[in-house]
C-alpha positions as CSV (number, residue, x, y, z in Angstrom):
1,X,-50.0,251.4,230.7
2,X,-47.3,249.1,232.0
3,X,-45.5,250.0,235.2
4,X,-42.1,251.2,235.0
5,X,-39.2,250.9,237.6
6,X,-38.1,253.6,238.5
7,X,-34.0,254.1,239.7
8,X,-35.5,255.8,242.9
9,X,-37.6,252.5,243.7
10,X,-35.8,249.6,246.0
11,X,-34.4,246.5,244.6
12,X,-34.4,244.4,247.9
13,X,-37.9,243.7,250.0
14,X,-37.6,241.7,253.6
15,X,-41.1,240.5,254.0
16,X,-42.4,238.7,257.6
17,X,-43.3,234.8,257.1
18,X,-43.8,231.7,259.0
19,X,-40.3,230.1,258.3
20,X,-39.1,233.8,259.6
21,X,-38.0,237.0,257.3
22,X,-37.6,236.2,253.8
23,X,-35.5,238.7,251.3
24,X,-36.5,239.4,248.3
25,X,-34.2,240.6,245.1
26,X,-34.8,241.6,241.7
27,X,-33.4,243.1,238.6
28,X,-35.4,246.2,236.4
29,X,-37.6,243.2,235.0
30,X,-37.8,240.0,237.3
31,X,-37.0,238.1,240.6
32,X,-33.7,237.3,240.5
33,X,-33.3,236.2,244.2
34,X,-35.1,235.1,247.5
35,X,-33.0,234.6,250.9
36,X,-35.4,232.8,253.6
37,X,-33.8,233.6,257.2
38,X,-32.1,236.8,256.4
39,X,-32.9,240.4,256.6
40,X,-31.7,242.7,254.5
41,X,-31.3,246.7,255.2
42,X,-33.5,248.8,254.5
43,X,-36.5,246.5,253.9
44,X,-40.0,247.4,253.5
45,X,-43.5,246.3,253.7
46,X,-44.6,245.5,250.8
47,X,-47.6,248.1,250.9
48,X,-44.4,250.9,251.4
49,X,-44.5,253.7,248.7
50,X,-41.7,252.9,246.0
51,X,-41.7,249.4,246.2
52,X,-40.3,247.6,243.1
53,X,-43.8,246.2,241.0
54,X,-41.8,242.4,241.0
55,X,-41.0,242.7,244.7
56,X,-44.7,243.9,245.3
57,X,-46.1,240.5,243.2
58,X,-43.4,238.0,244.7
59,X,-44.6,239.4,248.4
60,X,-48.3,239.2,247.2
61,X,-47.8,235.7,246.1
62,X,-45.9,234.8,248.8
63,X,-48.1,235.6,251.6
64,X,-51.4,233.5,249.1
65,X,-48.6,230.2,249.3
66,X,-48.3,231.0,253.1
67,X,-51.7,231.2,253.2
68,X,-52.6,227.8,251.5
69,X,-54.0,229.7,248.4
70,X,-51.2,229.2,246.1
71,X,-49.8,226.3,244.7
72,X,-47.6,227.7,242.3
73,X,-46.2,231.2,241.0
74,X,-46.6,232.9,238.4
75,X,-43.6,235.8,238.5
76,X,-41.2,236.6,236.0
77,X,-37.7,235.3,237.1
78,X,-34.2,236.1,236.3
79,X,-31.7,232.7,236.6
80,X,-28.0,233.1,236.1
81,X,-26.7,229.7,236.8
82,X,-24.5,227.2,234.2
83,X,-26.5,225.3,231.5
84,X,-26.6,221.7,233.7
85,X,-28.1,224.3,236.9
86,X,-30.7,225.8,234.9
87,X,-31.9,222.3,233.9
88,X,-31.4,221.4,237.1
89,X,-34.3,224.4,238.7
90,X,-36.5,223.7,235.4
91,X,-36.7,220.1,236.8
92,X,-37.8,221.0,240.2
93,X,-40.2,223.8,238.7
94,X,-42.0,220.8,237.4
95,X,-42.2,218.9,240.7
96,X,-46.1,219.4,242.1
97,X,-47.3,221.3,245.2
98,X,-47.1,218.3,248.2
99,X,-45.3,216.2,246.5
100,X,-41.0,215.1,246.3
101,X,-38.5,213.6,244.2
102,X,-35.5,212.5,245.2
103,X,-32.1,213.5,244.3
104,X,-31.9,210.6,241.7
105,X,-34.8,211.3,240.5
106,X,-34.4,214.7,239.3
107,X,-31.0,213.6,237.8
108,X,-32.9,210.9,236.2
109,X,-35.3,213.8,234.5
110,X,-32.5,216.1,233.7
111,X,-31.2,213.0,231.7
112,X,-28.4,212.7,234.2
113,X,-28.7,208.9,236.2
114,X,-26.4,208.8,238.9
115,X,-25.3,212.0,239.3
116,X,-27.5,212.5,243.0
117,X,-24.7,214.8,244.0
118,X,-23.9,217.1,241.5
119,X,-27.9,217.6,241.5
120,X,-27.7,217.9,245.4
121,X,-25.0,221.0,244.2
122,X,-27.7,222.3,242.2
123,X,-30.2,222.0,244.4
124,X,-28.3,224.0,247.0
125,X,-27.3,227.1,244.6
126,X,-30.9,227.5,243.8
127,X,-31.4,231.4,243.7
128,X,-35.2,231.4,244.3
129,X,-35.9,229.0,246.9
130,X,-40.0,228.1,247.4
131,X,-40.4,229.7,243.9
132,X,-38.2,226.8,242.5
133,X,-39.5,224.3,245.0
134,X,-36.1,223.0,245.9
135,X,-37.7,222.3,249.8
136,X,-39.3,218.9,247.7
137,X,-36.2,217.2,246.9
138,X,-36.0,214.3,249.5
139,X,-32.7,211.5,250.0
140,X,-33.3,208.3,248.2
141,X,-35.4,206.6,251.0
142,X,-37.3,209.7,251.5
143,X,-35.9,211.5,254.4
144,X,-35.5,214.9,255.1
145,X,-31.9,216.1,253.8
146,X,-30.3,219.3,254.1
147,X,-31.5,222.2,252.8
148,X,-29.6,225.9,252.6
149,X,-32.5,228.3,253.8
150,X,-33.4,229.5,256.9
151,X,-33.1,226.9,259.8
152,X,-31.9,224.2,256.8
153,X,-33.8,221.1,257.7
154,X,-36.7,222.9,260.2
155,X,-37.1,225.1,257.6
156,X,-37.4,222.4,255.3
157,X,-39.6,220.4,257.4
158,X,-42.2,223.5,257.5
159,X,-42.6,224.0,253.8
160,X,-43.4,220.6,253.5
161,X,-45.6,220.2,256.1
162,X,-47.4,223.6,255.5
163,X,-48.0,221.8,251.5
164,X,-49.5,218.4,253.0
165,X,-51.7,220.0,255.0
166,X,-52.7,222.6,252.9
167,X,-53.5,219.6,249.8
168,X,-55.2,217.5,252.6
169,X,-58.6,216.7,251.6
C-alpha cells in the first residue's frame, strides 16, 4: 500500500550534517528543495512521528552520501526553473561522484559554448544542491569558485573532498 501524505505531516525537515544543518523541502509527491547552512523552524529528526515519507528518504540518503555509501540518489524531485535551468541541473545530474566540469563545460553539454556565466547563474539557482551535484562545477583552470550553500567555498571544498576520499582506492 503506498504511503500517503497526510496535511497533518511536515513539509520542511532540518537534518544535522558535516557541512552543518541542512533543510529539507518538499511538495505532497517529491523534494522540491534543500538549503545547506540554514535551519528551519520547527525541524525534526528524521525518526520524529509525522515526518513527510520524501523528507524521511532524502534524510535517509543523505546521511549513506555523508557516510561514503552513496554515490548518487535516487528520490523523486520537483524542479521549477526556466527551460535553459532545467537543462542546465540535468547536465550536472550527469556529472560523476569525485569528479568536475567546469563552467564551459557544462555549457558545452547543454549545447551552449561560451555561455560560462549564464551557466554559473544556473548553477547558483540550483534548488537541490548535493542532489544536483552543483558543488562539482569547477572555474576553467580547475579552481574552487563560489558556491551558494553553507559557508560557499568551505562548504564547497568539503563536499569535494569528502567524494575524493570516499572514491579513493
Amino acid at each position: 500500500m503506498p504511503t500517503t501524505f497526510a496535511p497533518h505531516d511536515t513539509t520542511t525537515l532540518t537534518i544535522s550534517s558535516p557541512i552543518g544543518p541542512i533543510t529539507l523541502h518538499a511538495s505532497p509527491d517529491a523534494l522540491t528543495g534543500v538549503d545547506i547552512g540554514s535551519a528551519a523552524d520547527g525541524g525534526q529528526a528524521p525518526s520524529a512521528a509525522g515526518v513527510h515519507p520524501v523528507l524521511s528518504l532524502a534524510a535517509a540518503q543523505l546521511g549513506e552520501y555523508f557516510a561514503g555509501a552513496r554515490e548518487n540518489f535516487d528520490l523523486p524531485i520537483e524542479l521549477r526553473g526556466t527551460e535553459f535551468q532545467l537543462q542546465v541541473w540535468q547536465a550536472l545530474s550527469t556529472i560523476p561522484y569525485g569528479q568536475t566540469l567546469s563552467y564551459g563545460e557544462v555549457a558545452e553539454r547543454v549545447g551552449r559554448p561560451g555561455a560560462a556565466r549564464a551557466i554559473g547563474g544556473a548553477v547558483g539557482a540550483n534548488p537541490l544542491p548535493i542532489v544536483i551535484p552543483c558543488h562539482r562545477v569547477m572555474g576553467k583552470d580547475g579552481s574552487i569558485t563560489g558556491y551558494s550553500g553553507g559557508q560557499g567555498v568551505s562548504t564547497k571544498r568539503r563536499l569535494l573532498d569528502l567524494e575524493h576520499s570516499a572514491a579513493a582506492p
